[in-house]
MARBANU-292733 format. One record per residue: residue number from 1; residue in three letters; chain; x, y, z of N, C-alpha, C in turn. Coordinates in pm, whole numbers, plus 50000, padded with zeros to 5 digits. Layout:
<nodes>
<node k="NUM" r="ALA" c="A" n_east="X" n_north="Y" n_up="Z" ca_east="X" ca_north="Y" ca_up="Z" c_east="X" c_north="Y" c_up="Z"/>
...
</nodes>
This chain:
<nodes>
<node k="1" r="UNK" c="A" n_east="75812" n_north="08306" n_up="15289" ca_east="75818" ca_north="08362" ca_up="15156" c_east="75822" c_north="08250" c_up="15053"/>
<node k="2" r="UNK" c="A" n_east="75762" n_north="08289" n_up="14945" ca_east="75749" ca_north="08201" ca_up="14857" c_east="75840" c_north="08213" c_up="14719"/>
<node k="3" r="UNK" c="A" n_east="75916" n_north="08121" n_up="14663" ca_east="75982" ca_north="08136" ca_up="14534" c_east="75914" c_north="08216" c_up="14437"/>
<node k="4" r="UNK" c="A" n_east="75778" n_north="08160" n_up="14426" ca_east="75692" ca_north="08184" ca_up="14305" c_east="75589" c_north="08247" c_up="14386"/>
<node k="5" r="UNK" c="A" n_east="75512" n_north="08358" n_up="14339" ca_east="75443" ca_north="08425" ca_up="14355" c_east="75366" c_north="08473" c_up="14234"/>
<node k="6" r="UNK" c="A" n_east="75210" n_north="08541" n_up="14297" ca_east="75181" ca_north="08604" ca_up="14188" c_east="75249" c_north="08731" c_up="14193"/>
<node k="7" r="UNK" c="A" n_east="75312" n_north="08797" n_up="14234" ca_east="75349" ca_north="08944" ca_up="14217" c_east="75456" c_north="08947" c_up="14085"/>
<node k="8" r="UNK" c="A" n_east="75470" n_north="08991" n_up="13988" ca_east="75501" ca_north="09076" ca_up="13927" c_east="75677" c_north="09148" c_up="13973"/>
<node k="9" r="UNK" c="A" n_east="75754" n_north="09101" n_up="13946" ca_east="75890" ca_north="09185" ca_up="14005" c_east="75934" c_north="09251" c_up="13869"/>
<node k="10" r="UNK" c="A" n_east="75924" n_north="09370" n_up="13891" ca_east="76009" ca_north="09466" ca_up="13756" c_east="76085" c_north="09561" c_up="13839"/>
<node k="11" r="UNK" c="A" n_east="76212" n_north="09527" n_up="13763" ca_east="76340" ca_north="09608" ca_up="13803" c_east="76371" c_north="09746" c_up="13731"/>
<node k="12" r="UNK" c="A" n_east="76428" n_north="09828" n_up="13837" ca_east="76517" ca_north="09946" ca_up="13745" c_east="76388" c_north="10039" c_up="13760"/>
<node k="13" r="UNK" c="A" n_east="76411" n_north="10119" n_up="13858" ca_east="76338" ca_north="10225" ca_up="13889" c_east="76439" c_north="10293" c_up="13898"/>
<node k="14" r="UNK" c="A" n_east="76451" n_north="10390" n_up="13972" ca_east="76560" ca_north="10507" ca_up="13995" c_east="76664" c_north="10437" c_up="14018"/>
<node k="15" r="UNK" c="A" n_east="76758" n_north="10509" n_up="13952" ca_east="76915" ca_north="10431" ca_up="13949" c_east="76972" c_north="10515" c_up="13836"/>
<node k="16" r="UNK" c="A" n_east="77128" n_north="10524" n_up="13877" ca_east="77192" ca_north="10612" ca_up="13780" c_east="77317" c_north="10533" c_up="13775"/>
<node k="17" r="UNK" c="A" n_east="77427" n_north="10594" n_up="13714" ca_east="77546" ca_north="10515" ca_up="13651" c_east="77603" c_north="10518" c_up="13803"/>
<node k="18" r="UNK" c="A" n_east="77712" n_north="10424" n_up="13811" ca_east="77827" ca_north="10441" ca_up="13946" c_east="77901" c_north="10533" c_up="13911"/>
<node k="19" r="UNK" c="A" n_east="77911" n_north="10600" n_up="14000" ca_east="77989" ca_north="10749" ca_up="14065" c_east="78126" c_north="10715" c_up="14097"/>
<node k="20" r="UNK" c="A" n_east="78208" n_north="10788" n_up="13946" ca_east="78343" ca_north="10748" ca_up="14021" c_east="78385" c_north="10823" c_up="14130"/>
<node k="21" r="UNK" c="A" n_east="78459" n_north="10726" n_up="14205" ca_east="78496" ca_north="10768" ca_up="14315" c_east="78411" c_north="10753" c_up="14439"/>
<node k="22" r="UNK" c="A" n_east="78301" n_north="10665" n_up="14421" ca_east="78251" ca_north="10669" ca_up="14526" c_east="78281" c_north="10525" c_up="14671"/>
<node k="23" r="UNK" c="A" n_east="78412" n_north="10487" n_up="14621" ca_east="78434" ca_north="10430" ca_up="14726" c_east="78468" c_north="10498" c_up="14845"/>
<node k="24" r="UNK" c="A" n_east="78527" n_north="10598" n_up="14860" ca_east="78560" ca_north="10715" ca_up="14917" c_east="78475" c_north="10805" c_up="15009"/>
<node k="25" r="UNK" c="A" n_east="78353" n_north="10786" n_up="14908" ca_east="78241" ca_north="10933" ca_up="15006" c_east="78175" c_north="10845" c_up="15100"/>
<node k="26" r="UNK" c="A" n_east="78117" n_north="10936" n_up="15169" ca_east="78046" ca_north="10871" ca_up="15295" c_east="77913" c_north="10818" c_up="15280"/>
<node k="27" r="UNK" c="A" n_east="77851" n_north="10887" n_up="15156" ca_east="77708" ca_north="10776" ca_up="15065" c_east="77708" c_north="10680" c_up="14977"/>
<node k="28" r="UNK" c="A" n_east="77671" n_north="10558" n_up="14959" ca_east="77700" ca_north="10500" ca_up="14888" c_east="77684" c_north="10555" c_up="14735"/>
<node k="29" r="UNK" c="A" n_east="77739" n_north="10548" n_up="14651" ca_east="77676" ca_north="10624" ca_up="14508" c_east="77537" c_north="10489" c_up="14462"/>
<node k="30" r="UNK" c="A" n_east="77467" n_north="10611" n_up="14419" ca_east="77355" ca_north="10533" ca_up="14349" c_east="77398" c_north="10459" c_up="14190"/>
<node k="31" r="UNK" c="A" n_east="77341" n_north="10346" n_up="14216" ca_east="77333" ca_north="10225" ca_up="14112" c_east="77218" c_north="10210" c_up="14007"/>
<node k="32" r="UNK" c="A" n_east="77268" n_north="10165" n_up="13889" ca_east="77119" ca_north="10115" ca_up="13827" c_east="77114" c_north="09997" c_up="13909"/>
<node k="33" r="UNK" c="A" n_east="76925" n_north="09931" n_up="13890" ca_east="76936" ca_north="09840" ca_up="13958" c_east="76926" c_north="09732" c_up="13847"/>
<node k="34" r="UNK" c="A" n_east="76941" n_north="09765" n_up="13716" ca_east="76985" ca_north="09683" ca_up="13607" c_east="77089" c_north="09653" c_up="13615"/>
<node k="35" r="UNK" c="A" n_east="77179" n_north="09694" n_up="13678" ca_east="77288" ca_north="09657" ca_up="13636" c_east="77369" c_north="09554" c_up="13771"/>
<node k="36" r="UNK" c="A" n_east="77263" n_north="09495" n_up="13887" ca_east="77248" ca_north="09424" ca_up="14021" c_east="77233" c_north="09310" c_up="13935"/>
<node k="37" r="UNK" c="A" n_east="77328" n_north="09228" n_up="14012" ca_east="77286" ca_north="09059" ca_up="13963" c_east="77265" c_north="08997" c_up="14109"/>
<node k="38" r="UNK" c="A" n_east="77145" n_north="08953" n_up="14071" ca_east="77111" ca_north="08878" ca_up="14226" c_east="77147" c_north="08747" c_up="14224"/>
<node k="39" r="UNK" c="A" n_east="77259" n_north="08695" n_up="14331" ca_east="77242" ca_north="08561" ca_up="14354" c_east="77169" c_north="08456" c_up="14432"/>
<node k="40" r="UNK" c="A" n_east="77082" n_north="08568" n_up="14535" ca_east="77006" ca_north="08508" ca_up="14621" c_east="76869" c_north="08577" c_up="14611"/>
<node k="41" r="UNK" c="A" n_east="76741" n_north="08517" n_up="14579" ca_east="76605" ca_north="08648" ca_up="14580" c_east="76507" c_north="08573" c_up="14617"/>
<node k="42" r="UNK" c="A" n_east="76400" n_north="08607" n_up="14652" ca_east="76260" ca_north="08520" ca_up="14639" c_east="76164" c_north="08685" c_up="14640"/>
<node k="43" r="UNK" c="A" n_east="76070" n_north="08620" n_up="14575" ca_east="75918" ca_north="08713" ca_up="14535" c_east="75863" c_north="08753" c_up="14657"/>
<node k="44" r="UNK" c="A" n_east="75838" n_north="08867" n_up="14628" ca_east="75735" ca_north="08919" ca_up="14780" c_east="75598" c_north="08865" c_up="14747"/>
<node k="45" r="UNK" c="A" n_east="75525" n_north="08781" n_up="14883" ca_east="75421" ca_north="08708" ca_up="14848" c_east="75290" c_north="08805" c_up="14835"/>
<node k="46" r="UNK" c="A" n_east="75207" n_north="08785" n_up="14774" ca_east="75085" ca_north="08863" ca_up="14757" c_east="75031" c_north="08864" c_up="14833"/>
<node k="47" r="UNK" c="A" n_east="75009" n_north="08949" n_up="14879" ca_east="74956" ca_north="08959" ca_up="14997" c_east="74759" c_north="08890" c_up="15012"/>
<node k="48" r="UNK" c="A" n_east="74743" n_north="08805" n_up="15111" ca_east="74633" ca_north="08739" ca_up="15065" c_east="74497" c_north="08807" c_up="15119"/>
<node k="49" r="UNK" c="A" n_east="74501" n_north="08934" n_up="15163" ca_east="74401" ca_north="09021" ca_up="15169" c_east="74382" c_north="09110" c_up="15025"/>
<node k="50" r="UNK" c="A" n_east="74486" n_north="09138" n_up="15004" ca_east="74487" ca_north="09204" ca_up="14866" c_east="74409" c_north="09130" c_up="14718"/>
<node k="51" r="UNK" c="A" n_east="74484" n_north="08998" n_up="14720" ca_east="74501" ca_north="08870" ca_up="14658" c_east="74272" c_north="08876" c_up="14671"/>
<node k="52" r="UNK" c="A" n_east="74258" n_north="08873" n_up="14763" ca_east="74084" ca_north="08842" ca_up="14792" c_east="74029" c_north="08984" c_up="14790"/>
<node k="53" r="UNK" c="A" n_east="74078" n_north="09070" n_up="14795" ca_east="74021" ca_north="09213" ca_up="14739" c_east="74031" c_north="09269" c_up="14609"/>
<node k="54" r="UNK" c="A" n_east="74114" n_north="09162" n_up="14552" ca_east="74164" ca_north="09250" ca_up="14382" c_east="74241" c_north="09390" c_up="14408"/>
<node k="55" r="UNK" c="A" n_east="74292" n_north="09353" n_up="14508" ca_east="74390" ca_north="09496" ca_up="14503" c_east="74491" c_north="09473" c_up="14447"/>
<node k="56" r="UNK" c="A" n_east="74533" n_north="09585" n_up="14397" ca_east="74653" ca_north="09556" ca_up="14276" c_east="74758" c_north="09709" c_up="14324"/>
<node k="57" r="UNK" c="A" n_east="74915" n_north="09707" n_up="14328" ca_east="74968" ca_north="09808" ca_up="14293" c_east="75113" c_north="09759" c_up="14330"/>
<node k="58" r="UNK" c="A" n_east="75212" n_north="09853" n_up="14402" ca_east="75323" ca_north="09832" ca_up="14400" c_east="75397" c_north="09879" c_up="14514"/>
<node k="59" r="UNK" c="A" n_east="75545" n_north="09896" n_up="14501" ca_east="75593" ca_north="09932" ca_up="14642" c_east="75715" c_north="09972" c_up="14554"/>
<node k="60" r="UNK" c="A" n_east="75781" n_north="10063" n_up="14607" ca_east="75971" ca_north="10126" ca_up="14545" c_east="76026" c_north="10090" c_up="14673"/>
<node k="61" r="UNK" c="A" n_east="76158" n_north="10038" n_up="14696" ca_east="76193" ca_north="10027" ca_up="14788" c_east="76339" c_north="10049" c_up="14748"/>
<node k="62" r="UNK" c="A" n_east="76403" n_north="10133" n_up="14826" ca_east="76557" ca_north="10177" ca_up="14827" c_east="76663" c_north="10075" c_up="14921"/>
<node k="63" r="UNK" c="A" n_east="76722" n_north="10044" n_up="14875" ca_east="76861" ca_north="09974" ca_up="14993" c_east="76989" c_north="09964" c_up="14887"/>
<node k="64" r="UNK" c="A" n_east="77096" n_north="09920" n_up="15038" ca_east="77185" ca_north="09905" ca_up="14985" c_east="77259" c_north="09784" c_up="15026"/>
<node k="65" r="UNK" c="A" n_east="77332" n_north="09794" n_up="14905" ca_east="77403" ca_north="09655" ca_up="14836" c_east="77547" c_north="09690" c_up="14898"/>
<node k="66" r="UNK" c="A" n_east="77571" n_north="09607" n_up="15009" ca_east="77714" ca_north="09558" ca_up="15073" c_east="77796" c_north="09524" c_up="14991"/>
<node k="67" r="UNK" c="A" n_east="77960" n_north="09545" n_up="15019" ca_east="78052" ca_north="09465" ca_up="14952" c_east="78059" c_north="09320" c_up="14956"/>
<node k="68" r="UNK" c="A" n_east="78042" n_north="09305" n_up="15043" ca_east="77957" ca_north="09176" ca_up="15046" c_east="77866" c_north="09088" c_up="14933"/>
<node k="69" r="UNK" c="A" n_east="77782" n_north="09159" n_up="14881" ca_east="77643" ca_north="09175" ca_up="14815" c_east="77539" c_north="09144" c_up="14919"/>
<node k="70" r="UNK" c="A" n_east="77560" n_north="09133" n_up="15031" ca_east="77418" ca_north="09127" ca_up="15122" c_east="77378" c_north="09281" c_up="15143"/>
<node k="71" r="UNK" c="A" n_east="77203" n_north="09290" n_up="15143" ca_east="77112" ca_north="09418" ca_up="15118" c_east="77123" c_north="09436" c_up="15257"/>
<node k="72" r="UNK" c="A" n_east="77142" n_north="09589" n_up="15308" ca_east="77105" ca_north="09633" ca_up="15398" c_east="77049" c_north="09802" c_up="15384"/>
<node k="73" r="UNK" c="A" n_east="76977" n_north="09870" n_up="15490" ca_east="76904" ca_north="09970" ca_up="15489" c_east="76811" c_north="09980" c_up="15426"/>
<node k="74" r="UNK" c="A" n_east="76698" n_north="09872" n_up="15376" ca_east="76618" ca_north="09917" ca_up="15269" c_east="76460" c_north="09958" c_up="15402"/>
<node k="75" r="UNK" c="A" n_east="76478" n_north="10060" n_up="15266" ca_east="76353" ca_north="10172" ca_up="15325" c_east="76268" c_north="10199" c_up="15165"/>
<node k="76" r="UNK" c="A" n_east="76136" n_north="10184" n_up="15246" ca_east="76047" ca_north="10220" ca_up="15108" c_east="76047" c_north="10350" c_up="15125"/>
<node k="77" r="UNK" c="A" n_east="76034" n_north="10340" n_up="14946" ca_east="76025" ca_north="10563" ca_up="14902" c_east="75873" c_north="10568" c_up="14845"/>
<node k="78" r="UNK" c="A" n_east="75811" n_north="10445" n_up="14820" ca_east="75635" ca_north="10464" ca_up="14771" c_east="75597" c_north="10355" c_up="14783"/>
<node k="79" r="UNK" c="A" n_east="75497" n_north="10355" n_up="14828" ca_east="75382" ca_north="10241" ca_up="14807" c_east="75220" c_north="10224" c_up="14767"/>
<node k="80" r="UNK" c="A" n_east="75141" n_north="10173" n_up="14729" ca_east="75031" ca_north="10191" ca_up="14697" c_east="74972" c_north="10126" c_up="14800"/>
<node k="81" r="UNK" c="A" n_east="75001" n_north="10050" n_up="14889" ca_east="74964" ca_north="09979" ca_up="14972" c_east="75003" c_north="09894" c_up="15111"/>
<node k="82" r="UNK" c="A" n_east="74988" n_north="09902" n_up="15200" ca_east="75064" ca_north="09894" ca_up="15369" c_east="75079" c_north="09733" c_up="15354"/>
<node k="83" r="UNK" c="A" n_east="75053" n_north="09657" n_up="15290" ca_east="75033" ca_north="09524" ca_up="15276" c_east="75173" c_north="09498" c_up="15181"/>
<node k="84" r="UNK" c="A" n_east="75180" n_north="09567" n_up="15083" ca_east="75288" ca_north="09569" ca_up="14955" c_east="75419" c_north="09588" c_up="15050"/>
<node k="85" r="UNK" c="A" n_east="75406" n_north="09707" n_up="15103" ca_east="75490" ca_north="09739" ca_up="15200" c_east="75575" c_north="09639" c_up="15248"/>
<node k="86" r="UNK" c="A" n_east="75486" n_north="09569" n_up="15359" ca_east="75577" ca_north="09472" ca_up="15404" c_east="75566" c_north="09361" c_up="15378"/>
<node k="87" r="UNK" c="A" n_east="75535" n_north="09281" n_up="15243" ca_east="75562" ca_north="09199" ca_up="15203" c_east="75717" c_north="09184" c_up="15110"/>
<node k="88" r="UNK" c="A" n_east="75705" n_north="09291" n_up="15053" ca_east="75838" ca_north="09366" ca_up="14975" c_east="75966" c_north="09357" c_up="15049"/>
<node k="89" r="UNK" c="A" n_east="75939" n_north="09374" n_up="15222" ca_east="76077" ca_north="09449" ca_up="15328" c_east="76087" c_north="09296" c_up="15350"/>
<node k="90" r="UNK" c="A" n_east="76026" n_north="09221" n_up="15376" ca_east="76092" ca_north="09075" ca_up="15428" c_east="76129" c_north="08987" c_up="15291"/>
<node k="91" r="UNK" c="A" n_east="76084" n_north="09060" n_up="15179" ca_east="76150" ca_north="08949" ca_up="15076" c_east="76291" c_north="09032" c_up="15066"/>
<node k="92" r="UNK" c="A" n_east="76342" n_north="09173" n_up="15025" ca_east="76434" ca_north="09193" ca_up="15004" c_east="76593" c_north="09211" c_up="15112"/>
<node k="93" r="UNK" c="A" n_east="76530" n_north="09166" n_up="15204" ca_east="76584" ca_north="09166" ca_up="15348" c_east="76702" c_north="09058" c_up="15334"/>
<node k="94" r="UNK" c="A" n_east="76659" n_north="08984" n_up="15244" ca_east="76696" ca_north="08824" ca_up="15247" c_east="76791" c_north="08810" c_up="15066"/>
<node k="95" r="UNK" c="A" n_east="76744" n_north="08898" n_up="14970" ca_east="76851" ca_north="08908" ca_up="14874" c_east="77002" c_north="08901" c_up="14952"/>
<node k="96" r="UNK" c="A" n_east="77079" n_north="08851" n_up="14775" ca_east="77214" ca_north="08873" ca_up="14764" c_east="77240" c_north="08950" c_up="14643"/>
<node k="97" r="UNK" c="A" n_east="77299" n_north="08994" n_up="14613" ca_east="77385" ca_north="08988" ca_up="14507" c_east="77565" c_north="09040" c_up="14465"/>
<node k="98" r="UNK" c="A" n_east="77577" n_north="08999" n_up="14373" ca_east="77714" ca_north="08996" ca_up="14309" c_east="77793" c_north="09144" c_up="14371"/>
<node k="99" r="UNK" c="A" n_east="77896" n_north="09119" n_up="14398" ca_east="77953" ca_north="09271" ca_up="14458" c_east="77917" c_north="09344" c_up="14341"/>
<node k="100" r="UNK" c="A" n_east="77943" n_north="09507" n_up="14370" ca_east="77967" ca_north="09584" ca_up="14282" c_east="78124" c_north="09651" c_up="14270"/>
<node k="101" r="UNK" c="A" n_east="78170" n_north="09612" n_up="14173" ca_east="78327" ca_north="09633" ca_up="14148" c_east="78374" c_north="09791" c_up="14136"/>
<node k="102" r="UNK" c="A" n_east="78436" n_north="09882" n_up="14213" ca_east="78482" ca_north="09947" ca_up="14188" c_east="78604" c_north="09994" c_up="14027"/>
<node k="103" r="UNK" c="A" n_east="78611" n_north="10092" n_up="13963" ca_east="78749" ca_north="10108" ca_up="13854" c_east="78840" c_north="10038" c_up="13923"/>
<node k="104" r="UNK" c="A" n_east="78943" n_north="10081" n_up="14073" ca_east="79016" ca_north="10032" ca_up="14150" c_east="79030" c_north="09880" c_up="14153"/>
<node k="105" r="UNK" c="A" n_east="78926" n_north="09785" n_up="14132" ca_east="78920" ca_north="09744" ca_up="14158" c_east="78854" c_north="09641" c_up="14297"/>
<node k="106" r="UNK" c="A" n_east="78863" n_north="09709" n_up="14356" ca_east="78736" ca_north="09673" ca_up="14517" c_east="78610" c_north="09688" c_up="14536"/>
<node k="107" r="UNK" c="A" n_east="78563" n_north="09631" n_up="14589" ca_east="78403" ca_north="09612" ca_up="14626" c_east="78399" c_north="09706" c_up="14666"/>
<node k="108" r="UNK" c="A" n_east="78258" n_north="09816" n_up="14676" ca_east="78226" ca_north="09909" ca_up="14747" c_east="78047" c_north="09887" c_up="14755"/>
<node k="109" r="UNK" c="A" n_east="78014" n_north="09966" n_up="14878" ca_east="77891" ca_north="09948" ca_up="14888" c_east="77827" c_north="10081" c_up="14766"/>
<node k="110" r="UNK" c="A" n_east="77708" n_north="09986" n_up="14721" ca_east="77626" ca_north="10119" ca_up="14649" c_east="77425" c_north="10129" c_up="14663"/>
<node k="111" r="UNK" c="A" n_east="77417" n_north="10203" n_up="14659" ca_east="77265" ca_north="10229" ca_up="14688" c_east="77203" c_north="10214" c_up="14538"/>
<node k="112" r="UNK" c="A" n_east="77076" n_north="10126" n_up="14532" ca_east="76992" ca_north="10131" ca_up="14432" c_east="76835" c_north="10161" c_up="14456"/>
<node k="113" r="UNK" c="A" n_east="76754" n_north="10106" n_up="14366" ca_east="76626" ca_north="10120" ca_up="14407" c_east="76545" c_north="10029" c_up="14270"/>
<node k="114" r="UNK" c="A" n_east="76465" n_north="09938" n_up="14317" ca_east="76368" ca_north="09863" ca_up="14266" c_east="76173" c_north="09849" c_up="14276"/>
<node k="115" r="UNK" c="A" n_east="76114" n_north="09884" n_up="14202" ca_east="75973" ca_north="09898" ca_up="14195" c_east="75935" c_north="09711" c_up="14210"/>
<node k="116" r="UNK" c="A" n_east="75879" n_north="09683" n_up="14280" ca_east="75801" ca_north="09535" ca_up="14298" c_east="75609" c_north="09586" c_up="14255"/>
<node k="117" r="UNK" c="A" n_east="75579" n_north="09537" n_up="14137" ca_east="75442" ca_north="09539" ca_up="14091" c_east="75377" c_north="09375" c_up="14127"/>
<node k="118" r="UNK" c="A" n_east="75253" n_north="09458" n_up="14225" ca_east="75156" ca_north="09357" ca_up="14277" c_east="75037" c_north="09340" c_up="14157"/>
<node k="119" r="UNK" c="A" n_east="75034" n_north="09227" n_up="14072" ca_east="74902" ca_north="09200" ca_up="13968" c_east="74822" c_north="09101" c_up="13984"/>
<node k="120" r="UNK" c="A" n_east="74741" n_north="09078" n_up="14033" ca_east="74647" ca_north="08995" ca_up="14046" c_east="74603" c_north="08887" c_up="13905"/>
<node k="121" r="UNK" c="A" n_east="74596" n_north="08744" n_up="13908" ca_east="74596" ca_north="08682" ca_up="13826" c_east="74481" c_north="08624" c_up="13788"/>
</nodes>
């Protein structure tokens, strides 16, 4: 994976406020993903069939953010393309970010979701 890429990363697709109380339930509550600070990321690389076809589009991909801040469960919810796909799952595999703080006070895990746009340059 590459730092720099041509792809395009825009954040904050589906995502809603934290759910009080959701340290408690058995789903993580859904997150904006504006409101995720990543301390660890790299770009999903363009895929270089795409990249030589002028294919252009995107991928949504859902996971969740450990107390920890390491990503686990991410599963795509759309893609425009099988290439986007898994270029997207091995870059976000490898994020961190900042816990998400419970009112209480404690880390709890929460579920977000981020759109990665593939643009050809």
């Amino acid at each position: 994976m590459k730092l720099i890429s041509k792809a395009a990363l825009i954040a904050a697709v589906a995502g809603s406020s934290l759910i009080a109380g959701a340290a408690h339930a058995q789903e993580p509550a859904m997150y904006s993903s504006k409101n995720l600070r990543a301390v660890a990321q790299s770009v999903p690389e363009y895929p270089r069939r795409a990249e030589i076809s002028g294919i252009e589009g995107y991928t949504v991909v859902e996971f969740t953010v450990m107390p920890d801040g390491s990503v686990t469960e991410p599963a795509v919810r759309d893609s425009s393309y099988r290439e986007f796909t898994r270029a997207t799952m091995e870059a976000i595999e490898g994020w961190k970010f900042e816990p998400v703080v419970a009112e209480a006070g404690e880390a709890i895990p929460v579920r977000s979701a981020m759109r990665f746009s593939f643009v050809g340059q």
